[in-house]
Each structure stands twice: as C-alpha cells, then as structure tokens.
PABA-458528 format. One record per residue (C-alpha): x, y, z; residue number from 1; residue in three letters. Coordinates in pm, 1 decimal, decimal comma. Layout:
BEGIN
        xx        yy        zz    n  res
         X         Y         Z  NUM  ALA
...
This chain:
BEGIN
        xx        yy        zz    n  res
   -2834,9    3154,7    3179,0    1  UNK
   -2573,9    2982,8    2938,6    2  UNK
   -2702,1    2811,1    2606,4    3  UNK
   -2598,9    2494,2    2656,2    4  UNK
   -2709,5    2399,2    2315,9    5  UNK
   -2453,2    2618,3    2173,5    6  UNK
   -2152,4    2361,8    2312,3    7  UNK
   -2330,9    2109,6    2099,4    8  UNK
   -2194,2    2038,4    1744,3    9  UNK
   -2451,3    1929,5    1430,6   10  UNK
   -2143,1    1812,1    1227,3   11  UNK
   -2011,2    1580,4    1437,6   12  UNK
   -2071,7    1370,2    1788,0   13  UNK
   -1701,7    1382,7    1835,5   14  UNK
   -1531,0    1597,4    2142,6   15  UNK
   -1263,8    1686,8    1998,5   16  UNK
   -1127,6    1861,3    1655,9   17  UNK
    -855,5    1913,5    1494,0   18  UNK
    -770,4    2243,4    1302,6   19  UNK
    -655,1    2278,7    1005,6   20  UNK
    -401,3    2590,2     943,5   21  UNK
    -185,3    2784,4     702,6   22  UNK
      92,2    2924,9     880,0   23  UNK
     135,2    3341,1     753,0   24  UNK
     384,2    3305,0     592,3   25  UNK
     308,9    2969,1     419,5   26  UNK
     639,3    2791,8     546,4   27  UNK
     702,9    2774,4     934,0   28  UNK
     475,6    2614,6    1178,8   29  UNK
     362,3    2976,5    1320,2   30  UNK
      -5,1    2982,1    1358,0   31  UNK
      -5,7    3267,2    1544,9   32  UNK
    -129,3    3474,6    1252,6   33  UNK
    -208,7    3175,6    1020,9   34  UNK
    -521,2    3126,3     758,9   35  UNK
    -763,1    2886,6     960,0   36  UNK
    -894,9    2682,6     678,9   37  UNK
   -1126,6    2449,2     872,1   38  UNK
   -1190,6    2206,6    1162,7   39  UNK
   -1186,0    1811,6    1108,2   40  UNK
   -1376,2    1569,4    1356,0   41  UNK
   -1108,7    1394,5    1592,7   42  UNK
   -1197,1    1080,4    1481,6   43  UNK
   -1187,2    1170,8    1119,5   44  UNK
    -853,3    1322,7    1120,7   45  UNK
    -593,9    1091,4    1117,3   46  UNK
    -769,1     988,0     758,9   47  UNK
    -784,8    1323,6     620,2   48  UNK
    -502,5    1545,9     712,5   49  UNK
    -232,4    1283,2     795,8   50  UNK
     117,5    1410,9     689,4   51  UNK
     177,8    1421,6     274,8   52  UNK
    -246,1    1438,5     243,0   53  UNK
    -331,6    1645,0     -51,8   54  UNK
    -594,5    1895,9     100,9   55  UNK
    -890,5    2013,0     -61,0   56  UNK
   -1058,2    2357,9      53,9   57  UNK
   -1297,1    2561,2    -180,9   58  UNK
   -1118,4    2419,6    -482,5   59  UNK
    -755,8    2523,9    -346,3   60  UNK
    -527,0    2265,4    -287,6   61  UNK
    -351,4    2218,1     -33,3   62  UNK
     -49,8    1991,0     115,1   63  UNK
     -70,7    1886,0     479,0   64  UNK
     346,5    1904,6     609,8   65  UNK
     250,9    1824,0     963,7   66  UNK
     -31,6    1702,5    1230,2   67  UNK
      78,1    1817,0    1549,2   68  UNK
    -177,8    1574,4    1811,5   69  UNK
     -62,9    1794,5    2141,4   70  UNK
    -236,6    2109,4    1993,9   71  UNK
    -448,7    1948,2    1737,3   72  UNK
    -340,5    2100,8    1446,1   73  UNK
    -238,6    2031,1    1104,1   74  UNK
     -28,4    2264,8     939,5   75  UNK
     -86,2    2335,9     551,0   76  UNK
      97,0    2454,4     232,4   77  UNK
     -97,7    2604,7     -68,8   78  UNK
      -8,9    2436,4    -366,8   79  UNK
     178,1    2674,0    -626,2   80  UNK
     -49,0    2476,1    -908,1   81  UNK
    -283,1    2219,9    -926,5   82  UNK
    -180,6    1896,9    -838,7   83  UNK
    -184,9    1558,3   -1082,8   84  UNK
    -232,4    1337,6    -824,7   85  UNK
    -443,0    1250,3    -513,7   86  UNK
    -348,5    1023,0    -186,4   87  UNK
    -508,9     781,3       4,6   88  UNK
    -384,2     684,2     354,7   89  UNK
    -297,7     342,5     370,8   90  UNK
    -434,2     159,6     765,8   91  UNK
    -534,2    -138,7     959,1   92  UNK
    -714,7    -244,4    1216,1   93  UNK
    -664,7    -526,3    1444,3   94  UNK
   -1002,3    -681,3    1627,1   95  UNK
    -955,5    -845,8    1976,2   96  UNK
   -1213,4    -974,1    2158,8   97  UNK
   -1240,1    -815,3    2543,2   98  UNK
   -1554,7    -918,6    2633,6   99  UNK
   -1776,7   -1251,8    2541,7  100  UNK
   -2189,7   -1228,0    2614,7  101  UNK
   -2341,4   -1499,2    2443,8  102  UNK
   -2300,4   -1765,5    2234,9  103  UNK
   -2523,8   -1972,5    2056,6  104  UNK
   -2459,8   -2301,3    1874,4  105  UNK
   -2605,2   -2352,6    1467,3  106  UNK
   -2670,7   -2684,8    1415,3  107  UNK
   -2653,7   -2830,9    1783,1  108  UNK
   -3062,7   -2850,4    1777,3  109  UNK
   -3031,2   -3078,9    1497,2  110  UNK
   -2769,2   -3334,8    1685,0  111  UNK
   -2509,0   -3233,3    1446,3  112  UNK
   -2153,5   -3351,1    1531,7  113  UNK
   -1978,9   -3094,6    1778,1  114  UNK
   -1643,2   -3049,1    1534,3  115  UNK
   -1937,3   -2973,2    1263,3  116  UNK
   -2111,3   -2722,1    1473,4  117  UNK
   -2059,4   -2301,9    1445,6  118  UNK
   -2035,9   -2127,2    1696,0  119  UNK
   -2281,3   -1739,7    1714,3  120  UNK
   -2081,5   -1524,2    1955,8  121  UNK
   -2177,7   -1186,9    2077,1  122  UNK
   -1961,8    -980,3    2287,2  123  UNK
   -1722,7    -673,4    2320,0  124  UNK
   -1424,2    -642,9    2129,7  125  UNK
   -1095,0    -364,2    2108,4  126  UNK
   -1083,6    -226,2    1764,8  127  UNK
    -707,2     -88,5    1735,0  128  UNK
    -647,9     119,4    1411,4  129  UNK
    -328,7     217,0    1315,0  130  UNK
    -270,3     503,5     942,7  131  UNK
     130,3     377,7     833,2  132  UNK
     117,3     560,7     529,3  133  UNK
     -34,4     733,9     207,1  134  UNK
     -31,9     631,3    -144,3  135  UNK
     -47,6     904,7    -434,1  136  UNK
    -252,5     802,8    -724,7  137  UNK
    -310,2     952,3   -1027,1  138  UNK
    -623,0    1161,2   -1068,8  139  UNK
    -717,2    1077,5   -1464,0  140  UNK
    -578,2     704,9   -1413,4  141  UNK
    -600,4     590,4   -1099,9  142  UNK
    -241,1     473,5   -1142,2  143  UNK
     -11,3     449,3    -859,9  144  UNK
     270,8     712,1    -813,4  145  UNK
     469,7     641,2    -522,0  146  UNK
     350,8     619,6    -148,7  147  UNK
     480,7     794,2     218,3  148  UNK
     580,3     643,9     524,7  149  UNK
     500,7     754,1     846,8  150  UNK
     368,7     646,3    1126,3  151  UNK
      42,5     822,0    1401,5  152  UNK
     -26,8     703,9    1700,0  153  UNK
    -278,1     432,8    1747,8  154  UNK
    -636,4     487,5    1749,9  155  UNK
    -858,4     236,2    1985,1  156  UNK
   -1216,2     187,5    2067,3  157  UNK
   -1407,7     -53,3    2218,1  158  UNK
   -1724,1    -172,7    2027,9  159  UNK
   -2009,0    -470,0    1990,6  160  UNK
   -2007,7    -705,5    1759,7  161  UNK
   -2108,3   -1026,2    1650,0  162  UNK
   -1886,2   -1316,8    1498,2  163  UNK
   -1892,2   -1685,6    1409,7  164  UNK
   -1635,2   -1947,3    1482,7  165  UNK
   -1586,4   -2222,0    1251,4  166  UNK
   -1432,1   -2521,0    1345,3  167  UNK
   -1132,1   -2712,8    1239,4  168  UNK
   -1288,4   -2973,8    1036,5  169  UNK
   -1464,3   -2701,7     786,1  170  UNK
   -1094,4   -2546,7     769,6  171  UNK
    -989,4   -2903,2     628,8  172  UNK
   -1233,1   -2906,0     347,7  173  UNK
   -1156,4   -2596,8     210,4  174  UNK
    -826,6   -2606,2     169,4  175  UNK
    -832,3   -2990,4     109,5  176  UNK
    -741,8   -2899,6    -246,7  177  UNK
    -451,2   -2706,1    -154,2  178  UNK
    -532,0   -2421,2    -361,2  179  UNK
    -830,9   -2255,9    -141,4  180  UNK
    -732,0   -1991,5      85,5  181  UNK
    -889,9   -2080,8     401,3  182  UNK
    -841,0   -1681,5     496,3  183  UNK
    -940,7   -1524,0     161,4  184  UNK
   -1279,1   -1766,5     237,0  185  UNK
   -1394,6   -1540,3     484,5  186  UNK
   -1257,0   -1286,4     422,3  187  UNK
   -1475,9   -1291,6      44,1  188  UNK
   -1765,9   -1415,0     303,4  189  UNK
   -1765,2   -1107,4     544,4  190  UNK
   -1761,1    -843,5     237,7  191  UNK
   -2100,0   -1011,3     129,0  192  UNK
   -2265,3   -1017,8     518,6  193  UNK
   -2158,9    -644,0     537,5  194  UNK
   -2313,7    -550,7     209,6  195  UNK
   -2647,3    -734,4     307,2  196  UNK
   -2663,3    -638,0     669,3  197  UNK
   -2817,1    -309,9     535,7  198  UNK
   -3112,9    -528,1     366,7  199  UNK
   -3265,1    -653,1     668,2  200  UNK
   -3156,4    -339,3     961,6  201  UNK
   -3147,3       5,7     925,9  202  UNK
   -2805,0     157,5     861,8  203  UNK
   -2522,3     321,6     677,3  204  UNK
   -2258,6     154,2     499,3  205  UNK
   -2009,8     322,7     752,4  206  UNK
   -2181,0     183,2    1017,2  207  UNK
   -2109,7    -178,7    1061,9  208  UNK
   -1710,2    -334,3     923,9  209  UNK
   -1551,0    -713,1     943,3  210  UNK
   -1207,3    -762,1     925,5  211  UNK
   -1014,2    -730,9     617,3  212  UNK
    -668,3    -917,3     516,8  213  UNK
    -368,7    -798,4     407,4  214  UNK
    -144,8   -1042,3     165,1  215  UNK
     153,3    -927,4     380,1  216  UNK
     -46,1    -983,5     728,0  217  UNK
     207,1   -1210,4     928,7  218  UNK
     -41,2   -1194,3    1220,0  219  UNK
    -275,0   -1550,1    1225,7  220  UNK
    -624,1   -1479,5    1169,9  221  UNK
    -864,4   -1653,3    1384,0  222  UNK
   -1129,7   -1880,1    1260,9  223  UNK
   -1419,0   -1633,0    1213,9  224  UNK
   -1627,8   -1355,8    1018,4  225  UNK
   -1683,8   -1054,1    1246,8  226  UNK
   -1936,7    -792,3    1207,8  227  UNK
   -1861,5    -497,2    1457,8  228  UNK
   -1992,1    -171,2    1497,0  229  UNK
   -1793,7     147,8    1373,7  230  UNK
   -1976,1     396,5    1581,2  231  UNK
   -1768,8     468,7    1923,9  232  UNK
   -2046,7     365,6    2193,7  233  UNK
   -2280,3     170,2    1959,3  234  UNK
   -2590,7     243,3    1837,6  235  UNK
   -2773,9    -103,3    1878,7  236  UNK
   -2728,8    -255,8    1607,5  237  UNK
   -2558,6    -627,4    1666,1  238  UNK
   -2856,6    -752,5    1813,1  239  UNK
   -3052,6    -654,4    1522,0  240  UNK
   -2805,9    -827,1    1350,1  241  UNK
   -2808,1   -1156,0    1505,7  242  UNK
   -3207,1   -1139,7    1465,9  243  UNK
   -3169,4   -1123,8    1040,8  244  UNK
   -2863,4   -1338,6    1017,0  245  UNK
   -3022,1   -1637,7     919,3  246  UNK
   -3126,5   -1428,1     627,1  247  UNK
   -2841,1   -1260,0     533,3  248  UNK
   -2680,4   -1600,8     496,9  249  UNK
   -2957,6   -1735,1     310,6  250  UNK
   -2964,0   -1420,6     112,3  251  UNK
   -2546,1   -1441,7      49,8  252  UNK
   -2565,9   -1799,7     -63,0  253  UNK
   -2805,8   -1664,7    -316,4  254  UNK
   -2615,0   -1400,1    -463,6  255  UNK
   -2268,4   -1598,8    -462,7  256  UNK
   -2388,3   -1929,9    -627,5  257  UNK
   -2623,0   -1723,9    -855,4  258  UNK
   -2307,7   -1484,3    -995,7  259  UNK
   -2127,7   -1613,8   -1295,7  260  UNK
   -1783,1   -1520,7   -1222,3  261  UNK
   -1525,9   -1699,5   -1111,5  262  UNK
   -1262,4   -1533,7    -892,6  263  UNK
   -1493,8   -1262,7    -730,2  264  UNK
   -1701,4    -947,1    -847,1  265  UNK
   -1855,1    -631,8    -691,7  266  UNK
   -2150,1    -786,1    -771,3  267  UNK
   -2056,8   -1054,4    -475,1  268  UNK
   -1788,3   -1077,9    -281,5  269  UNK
   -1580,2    -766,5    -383,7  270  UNK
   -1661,9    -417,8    -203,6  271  UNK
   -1531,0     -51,5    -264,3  272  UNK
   -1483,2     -25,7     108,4  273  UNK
   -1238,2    -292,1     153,0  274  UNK
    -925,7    -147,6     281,9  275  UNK
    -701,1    -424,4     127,8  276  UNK
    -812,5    -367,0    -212,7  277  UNK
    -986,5    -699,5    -238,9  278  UNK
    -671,6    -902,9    -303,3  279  UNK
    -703,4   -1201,3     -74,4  280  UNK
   -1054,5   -1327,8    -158,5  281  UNK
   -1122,8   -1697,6    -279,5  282  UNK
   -1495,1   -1685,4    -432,3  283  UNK
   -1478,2   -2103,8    -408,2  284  UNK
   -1329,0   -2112,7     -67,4  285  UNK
   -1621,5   -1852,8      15,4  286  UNK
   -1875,5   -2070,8    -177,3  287  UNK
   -1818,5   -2357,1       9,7  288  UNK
   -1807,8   -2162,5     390,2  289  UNK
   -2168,7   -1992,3     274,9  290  UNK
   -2298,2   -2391,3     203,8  291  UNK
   -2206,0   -2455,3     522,6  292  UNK
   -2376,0   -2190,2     730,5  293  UNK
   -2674,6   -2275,2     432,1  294  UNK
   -2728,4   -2623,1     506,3  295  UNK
   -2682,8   -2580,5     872,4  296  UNK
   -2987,9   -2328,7     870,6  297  UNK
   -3173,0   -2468,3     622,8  298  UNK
C-alpha cells in the first residue's frame, strides 16, 4: 500500500513548484545535467526568482537569467564575486469584487442621514497580481541602483474579505481644503486596520492585506478600505474580523490622534509591508476618516 503521506509537503500547501537550476555549464539553458539548487513554492516564485533576482543559496550568490513557467524552472548563473547590491521585485495587485454576502449599515440604528451612513460589506473578491519589474538596491545603503523591466504573467485568486464604503459627502470634507488626499486617507487608514487586526484575531502579518496606492495609479480607486485574505481558499478569518472591528477602529483612532507626528510614522499609519513604499498617505485626511467611523460607533 502507497504512503500517501509521502505526496504531502511540510514546506508548503502549494501544488506546484518551481525549480531552481544551474545549467552544467553555467551559460545555456541545458538542465539536462544542471546543479539543482532548490525548489520554490508556486505561489512564492514569481517574487523570488523572477528574471534579474539576485539568488541566495548557502551563501553563494546567484543571478536568476530566466523563469521558464511551461517547465517550471528558473535557470541560474553563479556570481563570479559577491554582489554590492540586492533586488526587490516591484508588483501590484488589483482587488475586484465578484461576489457580495452581506452588508451591514454603521450608523443607520441611530437614524443617521443615509449620505452619512457606511456601508460593512462582506463578500468575495478577485485578487489579480501582476511582478513588472525589480529594483537593485544597495546592500550597505539601501540606495537605489537602477531597476529591470519585464513583465510575468498574471497571478489571480479569489479570496474573502471585508470592506467599507464611504459615501460621497465624507469624500467632500476631506478634501474640502483642497490639500487632503481623499485616496492617501485610506489608504494611511487601511495600513493601521491591518496592523491591529492581529490584536483582536489570531494571525500572521502575511495573512490578511488592503489595497495599497501607487502615485502613478491612473486606475480610480473606489470609495473603501478592504481587508482581504492572502491565503488561497481562506482560512476563516473575515468573519472574525467583522466581530473585532468596532475595536480595531476604536483602537486606530487611539493610536493616530495619540501620535505626535504630523505626516505619518511607523508608529501609525506607515507599515514595512506596504508595497508602495508609503508615499501616498495623508495622516489628516486619515484622522478625519478614523473620527468618522469613531463617532459613528461610539
């Protein structure tokens, strides 16, 4: 009788792998007697061994000169001598809702006026990620070097989540001034939820994402702050979420009014794992959207 258990991998819930070789002779694209350095999760590699990736294997670096995604392999070169540099890919990743569940309305019990009211969705939505590039930055500095085009195919799942619509009239007020960033607002707002999320339900930090914005992005942004979940297939989580929300935006307004700074910190509305390097937030424009969702709780 077959093991079964032996099909089963403990590093990684993903089907499929991609393989990462030297060819023999450390130039062509013939594997056939190539160095097999190592096997990277399907859903990982597009992020690690994209084309130009600098390649680290037992302290050997390596350069990646091709992903070939019929055979699932990414060819590498060794590196003569140690490199000065290191790359990061550069992505994005559009949200589009497929599916809505449920909505509930935050402030409705209270008679509030319907343009005043938010709107608690919770539903399916296509999470389309796209790697257009690397960046090489400089190990000791951290200073930019150049970057690489190129372009993978698209990678798409379908997840849960949970998001809030605001309506047109909040819009107004923030960027009644004229210098608020409606878009930065959330976008400073959804950092914090994701940070706090992990307060109140059990998770990893690579577990739940929102939607981050590009300075470039020509595509309109809906009205909303989306948490989703990262994990193909789910693992439960939004409706834990929309249990603690209430305090996670009790617990945001907090920490935002509380900090002293006044364009945005990590210490509010700035992450590490924000893929747009935390250029289009507006820490007043977020100030005023967490009031909001405070008083209508509250």
């Amino acid at each position: 009788m077959p093991k079964k258990f032996r099909a089963v991998s403990l590093r990684s819930i993903c089907d499929e792998n991609y393989t990462v070789v030297v060819p023999s002779n450390n130039l062509s694209d013939d594997v056939a007697d190539g160095e097999v350095l190592d096997e990277i999760p399907g859903d990982k590699a597009f992020f690690q061994v994209y084309p130009t990736a600098a390649y680290l294997h037992q302290a050997q670096e390596y350069i990646i000169t091709r992903l070939d995604n019929i055979q699932r392999i990414a060819f590498a070169k060794k590196c003569p001598k140690p490199l000065t540099y290191f790359t990061s890919c550069r992505d994005f990743t559009d949200l589009d809702v497929v599916r809505i569940q449920s909505t509930a309305r935050f402030g409705s019990d209270d008679n509030k006026n319907e343009s005043a009211t938010v709107l608690l969705r919770v539903g399916t939505v296509s999470i389309l990620t796209r790697v257009i590039g690397s960046t090489m930055l400089e190990k000791r500095t951290m200073r930019f070097l150049g970057s690489n085009e190129f372009s993978l195919p698209p990678m798409q799942t379908f997840g849960e989540a949970v998001w809030l619509e605001f309506p047109l009239a909040l819009r107004e007020e923030v960027e009644a001034g004229g210098q608020v960033s409606w878009t930065a607002a959330l976008h400073g707002v959804g950092h914090l939820f994701v940070a706090l999320v992990r307060l109140f339900v059990l998770c990893d930090a690579a577990d739940i994402g929102t939607e981050h914005v590009n300075e470039f992005e020509q595509r309109a942004k809906p009205d909303r702050i989306t948490l989703y979940e990262r994990r193909e297939g789910g693992s439960g989580l939004v409706p834990e979420i929309v249990k603690v929300l209430p305090k996670v935006v009790k617990k945001a307004w907090t920490i935002a009014s509380e900090c002293q700074c006044t364009d945005g910190c990590p210490a509010c509305i700035q992450t590490t794992e924000c893929s747009e390097y935390n250029i289009v937030l507006d820490k007043r424009g977020s100030l005023h959207v967490l009031k909001y969702l405070h008083d209508l709780l509250c």
